[in-house]
Steps between C-alpha positions, in 0.01 A plus 500: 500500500734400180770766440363535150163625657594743677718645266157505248342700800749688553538622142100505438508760833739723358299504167158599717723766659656645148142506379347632795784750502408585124117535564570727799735694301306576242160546724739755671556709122140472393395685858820761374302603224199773503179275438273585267328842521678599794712755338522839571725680227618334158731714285601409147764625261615357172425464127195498273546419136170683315334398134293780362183468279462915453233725322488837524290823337562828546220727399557884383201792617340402173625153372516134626870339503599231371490188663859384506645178559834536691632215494485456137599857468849500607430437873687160671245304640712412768671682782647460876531673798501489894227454710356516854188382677412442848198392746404633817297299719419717785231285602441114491236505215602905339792541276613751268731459181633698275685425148789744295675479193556718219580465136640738230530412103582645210503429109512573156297421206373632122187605467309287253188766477414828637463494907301765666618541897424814678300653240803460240574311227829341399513385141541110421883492380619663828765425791268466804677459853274403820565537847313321783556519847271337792475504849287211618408437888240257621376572832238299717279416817440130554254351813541145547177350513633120550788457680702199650867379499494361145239732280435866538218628284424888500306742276705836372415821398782691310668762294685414178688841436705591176689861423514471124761721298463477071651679213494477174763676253448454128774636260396549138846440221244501186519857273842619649462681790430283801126578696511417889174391694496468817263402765512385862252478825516377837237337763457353829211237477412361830264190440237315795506118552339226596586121610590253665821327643600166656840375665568165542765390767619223395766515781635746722770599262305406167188738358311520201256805413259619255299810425249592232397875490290730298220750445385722191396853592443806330580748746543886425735502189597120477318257360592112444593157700818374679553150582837349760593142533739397723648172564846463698670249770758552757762290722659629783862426504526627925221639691505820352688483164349338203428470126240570305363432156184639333313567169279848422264553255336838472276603209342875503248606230457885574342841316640790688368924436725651771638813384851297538442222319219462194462150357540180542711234641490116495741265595564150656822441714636150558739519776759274684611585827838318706538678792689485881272489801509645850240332727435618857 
């Protein structure tokens, strides 16, 4: 055998080995990382950027509100804050998650004609200041009716929960002395859902998910719809810490009578999520 041949096999052999070596090696991380739906616990922490679409009445004893547009009214449309979520899987095919965030806003505006809120009026011509603050949490039970190593299907039966604070102060200049008007309620709303979910593994490290939730009901002193879609992916940057990014969209059309709370809210919330991930 030529010298030049066995130099060719010699080099072509430590190629197969380097390669072999490579495919191992990376056989080896893949095995590293938790496979699809074989987590127990996933924690998340970070950042959710909100957009607001917001209409709320408050009725008086004897009057309807106004319907109000905040976001037109002095309100920023946008806001940020932190968030955390997590999923329980304390069995193969049962999970629970749950959702938080919270959002506070503020604004001023003139009053263009006469607004009735909280069975008072505030003339048009007037400084009006709003408040909102929200507490949102989405909690749910998924079963996964499909399961295998790449797709996870499951049905879910939920709880989208807000603790809504409003108030209203108008402040009258016109005529000389100035007339205040205030009004302000509070409520917890805690909404049923229905859906469905599917996970799709594309690798061990690598998921994409999607939810779609909602129910009306007219249940003791609320009345109205709520509809969740959620669409997110995450990469796993070790075994147990990763990234995340999703998108929210809730939209609640509600009549409330509680003593608490009398009128009516509607809003749609567009929300982007980046978030840090503990897997185990």
């Amino acid at each position: 055998m030529s010298h030049i041949l066995k130099r060719k096999l010699f080099n072509a052999s430590r190629v197969s080995l380097a390669v072999a070596a490579l495919l191992m090696t990376q056989s080896a991380l893949a095995q590293d990382f938790i496979k699809g739906g074989q987590d127990t616990f996933t924690f998340n922490v970070g950042g959710i950027v909100n957009r607001f679409d917001t209409r709320v009445a408050l009725n008086g004893t004897s009057s309807t509100g106004t319907v109000l547009d905040m976001e037109t009214n002095g309100l920023s449309s946008n806001t940020s804050s932190l968030e955390v979520s997590g999923t329980w899987r304390f069995a193969d095919r049962h999970r629970l998650d749950l959702l938080y965030y919270n959002a506070s806003r503020s604004g001023n505006y003139q009053a263009t004609s006469d607004i009735t809120v909280g069975g008072q009026v505030i003339s048009a011509g007037s400084s009006v200041l709003t408040e909102t603050q929200g507490k949102y949490f989405l909690a749910g039970y998924r079963y996964s009716f499909y399961k295998t190593e790449a797709v996870e299907l499951g049905g879910v039966l939920g709880l989208y929960g807000i603790d809504f604070n409003y108030k209203v102060i108008g402040t009258n200049l016109n005529g000389g002395a100035a007339k205040v008007v205030t009004a302000s309620s509070s409520t917890t709303l805690p909404l049923p859902l229905l859906g469905v979910s599917a996970d799709w593994y594309v690798q061990p490290r690598w998921r994409v998910s999607s939810s779609l939730m909602g129910l009306s009901t007219n249940v003791g002193e609320t009345d109205g719809s709520v509809r969740v879609l959620q669409l997110g992916t995450d990469y796993m940057l070790t075994r147990n810490w990763g990234m995340g990014l999703s998108f929210l969209q809730s939209k609640v059309n509600v009549n409330v009578t509680k003593s608490d709370f009398d009128g009516r809210l509607d809003w749609t919330n567009r929300s982007v999520l980046l978030y840090a991930m503990l897997k185990y």
